[in-house]
FIZA-797583 format. One record per residue (C-alpha): residue number from 1; x, y, z; residue in three letters. Coordinates in Angstrom, 3 decimals. Example, Ala and Ser with C-alpha at 12.3 -4.5 7.8 and 13.67 -1.06 7.14 Angstrom:
2
<1,<12.300,-4.500,7.800>,Ala>
<2,<13.670,-1.060,7.140>,Ser>
! end
This chain:
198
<1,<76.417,-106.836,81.110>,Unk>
<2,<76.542,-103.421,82.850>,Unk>
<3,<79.758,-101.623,83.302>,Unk>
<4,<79.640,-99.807,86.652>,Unk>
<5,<82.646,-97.943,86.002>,Unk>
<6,<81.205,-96.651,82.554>,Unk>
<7,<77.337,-96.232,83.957>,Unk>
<8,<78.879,-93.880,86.944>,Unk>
<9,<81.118,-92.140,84.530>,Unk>
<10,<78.401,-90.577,82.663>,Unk>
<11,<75.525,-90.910,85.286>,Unk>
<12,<75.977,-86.783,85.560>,Unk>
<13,<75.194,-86.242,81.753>,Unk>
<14,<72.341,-88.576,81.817>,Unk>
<15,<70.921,-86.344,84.388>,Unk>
<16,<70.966,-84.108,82.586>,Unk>
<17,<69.704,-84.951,79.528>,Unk>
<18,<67.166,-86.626,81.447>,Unk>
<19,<66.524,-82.905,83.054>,Unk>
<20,<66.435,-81.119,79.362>,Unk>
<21,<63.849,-84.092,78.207>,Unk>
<22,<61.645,-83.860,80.990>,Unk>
<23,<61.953,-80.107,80.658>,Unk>
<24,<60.933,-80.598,76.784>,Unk>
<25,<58.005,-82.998,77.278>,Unk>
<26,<56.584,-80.461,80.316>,Unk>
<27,<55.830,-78.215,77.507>,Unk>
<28,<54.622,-81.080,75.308>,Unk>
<29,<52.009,-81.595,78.072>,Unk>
<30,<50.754,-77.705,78.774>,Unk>
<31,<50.981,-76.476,74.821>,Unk>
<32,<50.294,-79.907,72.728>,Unk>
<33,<48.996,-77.937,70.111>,Unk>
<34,<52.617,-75.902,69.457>,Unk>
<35,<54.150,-79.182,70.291>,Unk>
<36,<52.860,-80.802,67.491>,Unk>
<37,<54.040,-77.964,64.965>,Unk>
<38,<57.213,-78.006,66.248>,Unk>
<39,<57.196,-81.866,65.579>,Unk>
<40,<56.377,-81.251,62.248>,Unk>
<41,<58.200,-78.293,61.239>,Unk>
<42,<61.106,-80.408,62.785>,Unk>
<43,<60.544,-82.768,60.524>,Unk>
<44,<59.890,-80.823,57.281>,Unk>
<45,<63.610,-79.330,58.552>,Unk>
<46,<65.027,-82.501,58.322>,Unk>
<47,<63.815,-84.269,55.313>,Unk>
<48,<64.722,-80.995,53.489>,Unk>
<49,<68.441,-81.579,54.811>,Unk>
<50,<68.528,-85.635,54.078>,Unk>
<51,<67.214,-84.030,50.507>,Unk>
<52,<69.918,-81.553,50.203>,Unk>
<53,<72.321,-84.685,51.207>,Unk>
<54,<71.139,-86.798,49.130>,Unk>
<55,<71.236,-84.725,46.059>,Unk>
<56,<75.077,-83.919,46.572>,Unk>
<57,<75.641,-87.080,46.524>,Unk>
<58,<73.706,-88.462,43.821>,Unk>
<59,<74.880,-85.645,41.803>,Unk>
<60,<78.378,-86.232,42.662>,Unk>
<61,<78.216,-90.271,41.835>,Unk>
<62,<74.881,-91.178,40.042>,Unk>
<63,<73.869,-87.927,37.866>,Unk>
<64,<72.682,-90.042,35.353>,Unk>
<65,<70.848,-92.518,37.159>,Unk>
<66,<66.998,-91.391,37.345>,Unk>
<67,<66.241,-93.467,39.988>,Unk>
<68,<69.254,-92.282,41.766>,Unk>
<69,<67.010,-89.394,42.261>,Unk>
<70,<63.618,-90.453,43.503>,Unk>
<71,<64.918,-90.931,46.945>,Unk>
<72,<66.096,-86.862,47.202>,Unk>
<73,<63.128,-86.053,45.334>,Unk>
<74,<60.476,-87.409,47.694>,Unk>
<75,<62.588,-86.252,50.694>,Unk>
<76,<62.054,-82.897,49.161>,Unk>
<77,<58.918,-83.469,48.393>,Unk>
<78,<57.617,-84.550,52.246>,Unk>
<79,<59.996,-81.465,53.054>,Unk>
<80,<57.386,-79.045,50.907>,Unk>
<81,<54.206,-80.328,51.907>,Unk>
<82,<55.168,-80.563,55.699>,Unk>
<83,<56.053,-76.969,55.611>,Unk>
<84,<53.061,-75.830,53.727>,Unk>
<85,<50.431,-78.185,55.021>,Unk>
<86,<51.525,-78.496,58.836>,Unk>
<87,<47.817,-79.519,59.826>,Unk>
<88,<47.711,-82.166,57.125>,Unk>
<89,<50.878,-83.272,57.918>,Unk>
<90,<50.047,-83.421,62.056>,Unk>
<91,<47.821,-86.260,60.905>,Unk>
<92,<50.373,-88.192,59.139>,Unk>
<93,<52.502,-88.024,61.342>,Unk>
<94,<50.544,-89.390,64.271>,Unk>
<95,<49.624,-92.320,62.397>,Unk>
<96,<53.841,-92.408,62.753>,Unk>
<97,<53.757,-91.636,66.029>,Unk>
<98,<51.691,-94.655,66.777>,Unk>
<99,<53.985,-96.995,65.064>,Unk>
<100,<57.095,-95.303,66.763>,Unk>
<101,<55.612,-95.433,70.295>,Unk>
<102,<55.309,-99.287,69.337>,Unk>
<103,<58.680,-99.863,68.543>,Unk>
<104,<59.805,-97.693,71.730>,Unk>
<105,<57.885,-99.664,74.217>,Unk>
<106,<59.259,-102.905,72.558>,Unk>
<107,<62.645,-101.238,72.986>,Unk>
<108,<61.990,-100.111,76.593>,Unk>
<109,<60.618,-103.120,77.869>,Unk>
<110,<63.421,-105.396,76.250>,Unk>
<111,<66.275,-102.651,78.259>,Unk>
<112,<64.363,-103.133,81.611>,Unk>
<113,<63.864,-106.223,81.661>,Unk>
<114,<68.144,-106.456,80.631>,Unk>
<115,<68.969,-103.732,83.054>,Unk>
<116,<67.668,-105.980,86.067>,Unk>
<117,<68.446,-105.791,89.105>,Unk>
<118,<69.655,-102.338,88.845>,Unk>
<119,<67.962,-99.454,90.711>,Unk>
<120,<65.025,-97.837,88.354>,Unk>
<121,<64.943,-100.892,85.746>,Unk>
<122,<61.258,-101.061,86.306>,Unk>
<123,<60.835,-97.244,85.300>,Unk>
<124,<61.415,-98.714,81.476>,Unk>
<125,<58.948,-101.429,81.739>,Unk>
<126,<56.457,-99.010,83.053>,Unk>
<127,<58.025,-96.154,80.359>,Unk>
<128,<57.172,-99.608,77.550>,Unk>
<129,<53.817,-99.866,79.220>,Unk>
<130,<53.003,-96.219,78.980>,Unk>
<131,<53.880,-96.101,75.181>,Unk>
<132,<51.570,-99.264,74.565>,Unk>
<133,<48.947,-97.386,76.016>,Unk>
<134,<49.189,-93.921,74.400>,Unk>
<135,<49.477,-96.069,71.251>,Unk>
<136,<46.556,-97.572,71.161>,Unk>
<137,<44.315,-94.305,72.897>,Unk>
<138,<46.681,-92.703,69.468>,Unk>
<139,<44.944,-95.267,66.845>,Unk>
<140,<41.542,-95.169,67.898>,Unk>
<141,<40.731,-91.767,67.758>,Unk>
<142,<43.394,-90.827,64.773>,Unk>
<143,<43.384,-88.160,62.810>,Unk>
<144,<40.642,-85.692,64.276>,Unk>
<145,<42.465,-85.177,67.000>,Unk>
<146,<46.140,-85.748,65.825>,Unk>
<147,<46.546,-81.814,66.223>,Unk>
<148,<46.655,-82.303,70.103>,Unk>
<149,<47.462,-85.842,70.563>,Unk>
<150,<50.665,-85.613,68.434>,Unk>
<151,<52.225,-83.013,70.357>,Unk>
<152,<50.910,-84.152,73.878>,Unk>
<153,<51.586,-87.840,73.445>,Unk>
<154,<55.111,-86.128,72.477>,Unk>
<155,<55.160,-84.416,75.739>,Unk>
<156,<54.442,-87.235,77.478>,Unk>
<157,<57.103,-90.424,76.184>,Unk>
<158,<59.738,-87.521,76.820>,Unk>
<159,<58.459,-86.446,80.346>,Unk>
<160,<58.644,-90.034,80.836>,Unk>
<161,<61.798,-90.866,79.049>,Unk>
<162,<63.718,-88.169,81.028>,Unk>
<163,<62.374,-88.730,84.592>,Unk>
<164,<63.652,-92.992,83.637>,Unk>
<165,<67.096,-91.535,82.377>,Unk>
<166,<66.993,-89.364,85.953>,Unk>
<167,<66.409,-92.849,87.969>,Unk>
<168,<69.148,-94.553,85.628>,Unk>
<169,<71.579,-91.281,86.172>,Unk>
<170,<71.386,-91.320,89.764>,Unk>
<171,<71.243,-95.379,90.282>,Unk>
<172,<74.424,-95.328,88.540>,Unk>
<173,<75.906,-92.201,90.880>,Unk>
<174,<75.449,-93.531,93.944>,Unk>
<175,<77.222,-97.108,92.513>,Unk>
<176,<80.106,-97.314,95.159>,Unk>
<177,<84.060,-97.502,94.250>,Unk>
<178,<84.046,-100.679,96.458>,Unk>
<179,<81.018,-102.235,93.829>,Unk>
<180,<83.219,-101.135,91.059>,Unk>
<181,<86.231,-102.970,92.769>,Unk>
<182,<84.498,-106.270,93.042>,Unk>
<183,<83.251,-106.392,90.003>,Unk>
<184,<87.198,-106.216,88.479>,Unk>
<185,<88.080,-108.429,90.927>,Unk>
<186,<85.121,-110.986,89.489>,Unk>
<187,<86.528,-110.303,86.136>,Unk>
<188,<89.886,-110.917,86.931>,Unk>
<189,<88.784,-114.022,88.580>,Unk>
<190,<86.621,-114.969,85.433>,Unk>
<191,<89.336,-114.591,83.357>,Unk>
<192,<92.291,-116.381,85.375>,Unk>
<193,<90.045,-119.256,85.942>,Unk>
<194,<89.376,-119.653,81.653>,Unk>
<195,<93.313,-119.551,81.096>,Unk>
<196,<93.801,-122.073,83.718>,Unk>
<197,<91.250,-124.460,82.057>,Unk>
<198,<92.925,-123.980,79.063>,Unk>
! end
C-alpha cells in the first residue's frame, strides 16, 4: 500500500515539516493564550479571503442571483466579528476545535492502523488517542476556559502531529535500497504471474 521508493523520497521534507510543527505547537504549549488569537485572527484572515473569492465569482457569473450571495456574505460576516470580537470568537471556535480533534483522531487512528507494520505507526494511534482525550477534557469545561484551552490544545495536536511526522520521516529514511529492490521485484512478480493466468 506503501511505496518505499516514494516514502524515502520525501522522508527529508517530512522532517521537516514535522520540525516546523513541533516548533509551532511548543509555543502553543508555553503562550496558549496568544495561541488562541493567532487561531482566530487566522481564521478571521481566511474567511475574509474565501469572501473576497467568493464575491468575484458570484459577481462575475451569478450577479443577479441573491442567494448567490449569502455564502460571501456570511464569510464576510464571520470575517468581521472574528476580528472585532476575538474573545467571543475563541469560544466558538473551541466548540470547533472539539469537533475537529474528533475527526483527526478518527483520521489518525484509521492511517496507523493502515500504515502497519511500519516503524512509528503506533505514534498515530496514540496521536488519535491523544485527540480523543483533549476532546472530551475540550467539551466539558467549554467556553470559560476556551481562551487557554483553544490555543494550548492547538499546541499540543501539532507538538504531537510533528514529533509522528518525525518518526514517519525517519522510518522511511533509513528504508534500505535493497527493501526498495524487493519490493519491485514482488511487483514484477505480481504482475508476470496475473498475465500468465490470463
Amino acid at each position: 500500500m506503501f511505496d518505499k521508493e516514494t516514502l524515502k523520497k520525501y522522508s527529508t521534507q517530512t522532517i521537516i515539516a514535522g520540525i516546523l510543527m513541533a516548533l509551532l505547537g511548543l509555543v502553543g504549549v508555553f503562550a496558549p493564550s496568544l495561541m488562541s488569537l493567532v487561531v482566530v485572527n487566522f481564521l478571521a484572515w481566511l474567511f475574509l479571503f474565501s469572501a473576497i473569492v467568493q464575491g468575484v465569482i458570484t459577481w462575475k457569473s451569478y450577479r443577479n442571483s441573491f442567494s448567490a450571495w449569502l455564502k460571501p456574505a456570511i464569510s464576510l460576516i464571520t470575517a468581521i466579528l472574528l476580528l472585532f470580537f476575538p474573545f467571543e470568537g475563541v469560544a466558538a471556535v473551541g466548540i470547533m476545535l472539539a469537533a475537529y480533534l474528533l475527526v483527526d483522531a478518527y483520521s489518525s487512528l484509521s492511517f496507523g492502523w493502515e500504515y502497519r507494520p511500519n516503524k512509528g505507526w503506533w505514534l498515530m494511534i496514540v496521536n488519535g488517542i491523544l485527540s480523543i482525550v483533549l476532546a472530551v477534557i475540550f467539551m466539558i469545561d467549554w467556553p470559560f476556559s476556551s481562551i487557554v484551552l483553544v490555543g494550548l490544545f492547538v499546541g499540543i495536536s501539532l507538538f504531537f502531529d510533528g514529533i509522528t511526522l518525525i518518526a514517519f520521516g525517519l522510518g522511511a529514511k533509513s528504508v534500505s535500497d535493497d527493501d526498495i529492490a524487493k519490493d519491485k521485484d514482488k511487483e514484477e512478480n505480481q504482475q508476470n504471474t496475473k498475465e500468465s493466468e490470463q
